[in-house]
C-alpha positions as CSV (number, residue, x, y, z in Angstrom):
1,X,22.9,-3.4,-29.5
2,X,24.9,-2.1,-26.3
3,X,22.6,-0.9,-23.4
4,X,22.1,3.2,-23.1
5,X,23.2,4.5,-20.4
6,X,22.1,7.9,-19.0
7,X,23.7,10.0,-16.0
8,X,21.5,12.6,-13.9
9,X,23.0,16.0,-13.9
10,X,20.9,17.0,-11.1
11,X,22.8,17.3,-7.4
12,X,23.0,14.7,-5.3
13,X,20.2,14.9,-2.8
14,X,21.8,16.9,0.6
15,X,19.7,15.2,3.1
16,X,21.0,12.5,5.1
17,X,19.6,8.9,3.7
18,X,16.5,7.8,5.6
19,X,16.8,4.7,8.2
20,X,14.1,1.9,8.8
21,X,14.2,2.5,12.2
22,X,14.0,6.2,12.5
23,X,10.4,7.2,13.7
24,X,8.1,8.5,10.8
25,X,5.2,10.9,10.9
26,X,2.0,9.2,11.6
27,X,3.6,6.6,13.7
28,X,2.5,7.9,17.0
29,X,-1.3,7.7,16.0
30,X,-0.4,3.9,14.8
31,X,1.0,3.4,18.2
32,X,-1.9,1.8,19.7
33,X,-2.9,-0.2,17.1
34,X,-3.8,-3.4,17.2
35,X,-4.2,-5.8,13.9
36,X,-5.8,-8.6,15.7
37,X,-8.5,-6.8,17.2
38,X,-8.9,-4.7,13.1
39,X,-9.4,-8.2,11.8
40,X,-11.2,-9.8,14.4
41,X,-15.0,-8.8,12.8
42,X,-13.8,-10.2,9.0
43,X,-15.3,-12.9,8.1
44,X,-13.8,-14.7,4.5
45,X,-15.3,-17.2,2.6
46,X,-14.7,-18.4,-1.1
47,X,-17.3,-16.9,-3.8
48,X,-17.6,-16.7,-7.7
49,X,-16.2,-14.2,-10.2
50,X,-20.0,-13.5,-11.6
51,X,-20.8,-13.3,-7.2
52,X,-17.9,-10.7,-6.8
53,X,-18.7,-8.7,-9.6
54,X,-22.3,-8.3,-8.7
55,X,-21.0,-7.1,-4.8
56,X,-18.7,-4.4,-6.9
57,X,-21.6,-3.4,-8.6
58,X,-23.7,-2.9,-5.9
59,X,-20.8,-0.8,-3.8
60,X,-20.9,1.4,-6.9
61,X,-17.5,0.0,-8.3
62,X,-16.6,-0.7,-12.2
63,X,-14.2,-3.5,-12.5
64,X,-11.2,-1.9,-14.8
């Protein structure tokens, strides 16, 4: 069976295409951000699936 193809019949969008580098809202306030320091208080270690369920539990959280 050939593929369907389907055209939009709505007008081409008149605003100019975005660019990575172009500033973005928000970016000022991430500015002074520093992910080193965020993740310097983490601490990770290796648990069980019957151990992470139980902490989703207790934060009030249903798995899905």
């Amino acid at each position: 069976m050939p593929p369907v193809l389907r055209f939009s019949k709505t007008a081409p969008s008149a605003s100019p295409p975005a660019r990575r580098d172009a500033p973005r809202p928000g970016d000022q306030d991430m500015a002074n951000f520093d992910l080193r320091e965020a993740l310097a208080g983490i601490t990770v270690r290796e648990t069980s699936l019957g151990e992470f369920l139980a902490e989703l539990k207790k934060a009030g959280k249903k798995p899905s």
